[in-house]
C-alpha positions in Angstrom: 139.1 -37.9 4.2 139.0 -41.7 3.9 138.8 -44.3 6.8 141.6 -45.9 7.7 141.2 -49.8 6.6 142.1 -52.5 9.0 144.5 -55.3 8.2 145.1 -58.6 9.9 147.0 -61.7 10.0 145.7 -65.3 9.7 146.5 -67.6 12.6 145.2 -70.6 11.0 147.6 -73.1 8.6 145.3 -72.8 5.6 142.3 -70.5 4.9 139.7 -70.4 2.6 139.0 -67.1 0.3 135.1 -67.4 -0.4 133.5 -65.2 -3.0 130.3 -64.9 -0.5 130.4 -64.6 3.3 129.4 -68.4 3.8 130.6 -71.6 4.0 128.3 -72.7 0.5 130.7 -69.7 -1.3 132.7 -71.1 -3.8 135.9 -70.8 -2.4 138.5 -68.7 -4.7 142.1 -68.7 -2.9 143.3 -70.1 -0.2 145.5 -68.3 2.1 148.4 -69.4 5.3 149.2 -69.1 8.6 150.9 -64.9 8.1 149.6 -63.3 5.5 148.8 -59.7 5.8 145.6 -59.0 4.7 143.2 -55.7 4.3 140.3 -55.8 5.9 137.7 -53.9 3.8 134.2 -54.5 6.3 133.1 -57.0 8.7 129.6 -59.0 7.3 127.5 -61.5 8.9 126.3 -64.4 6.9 122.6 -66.3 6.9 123.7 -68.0 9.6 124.6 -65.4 11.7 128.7 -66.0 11.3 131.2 -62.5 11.0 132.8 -62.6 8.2 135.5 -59.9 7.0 135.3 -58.6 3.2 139.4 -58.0 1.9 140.3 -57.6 -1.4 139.9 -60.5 -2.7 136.6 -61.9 -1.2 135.9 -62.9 2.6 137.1 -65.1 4.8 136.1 -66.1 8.1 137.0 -63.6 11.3 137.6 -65.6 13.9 141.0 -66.8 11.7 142.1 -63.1 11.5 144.0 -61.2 14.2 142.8 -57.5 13.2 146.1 -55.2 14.0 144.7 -51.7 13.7 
């Protein structure tokens, strides 16, 4: 059997969707303050930074409230 996947909500106005975990990704979407979001894994970047991987690229953790 599968893992469950995580989803979260973003508590920031505006956030970038990245096609790499790292501010030089090129950003491809850009999504608001509650939408829903599966989380897929959690990544680090070169610089050390978490990152979650959702659907549609990654976007910084620390604008993500993980709800189970």
């Amino acid at each position: 059997m599968a893992a469950k996947r995580k989803s979260g909500i973003v508590i920031t106005e505006r956030l970038n969707v990245r096609a790499k975990a790292g501010l030089d990704g090129n950003v491809t979407d850009i999504i608001k303050r509650g939408d829903l979001v599966e989380i897929i894994s959690k990544v680090k970047d070169k610089q050390g930074s978490e990152w979650y991987h959702i659907p549609d690229g990654y976007v910084m953790s620390k604008w993500i409230e993980v709800k189970g």
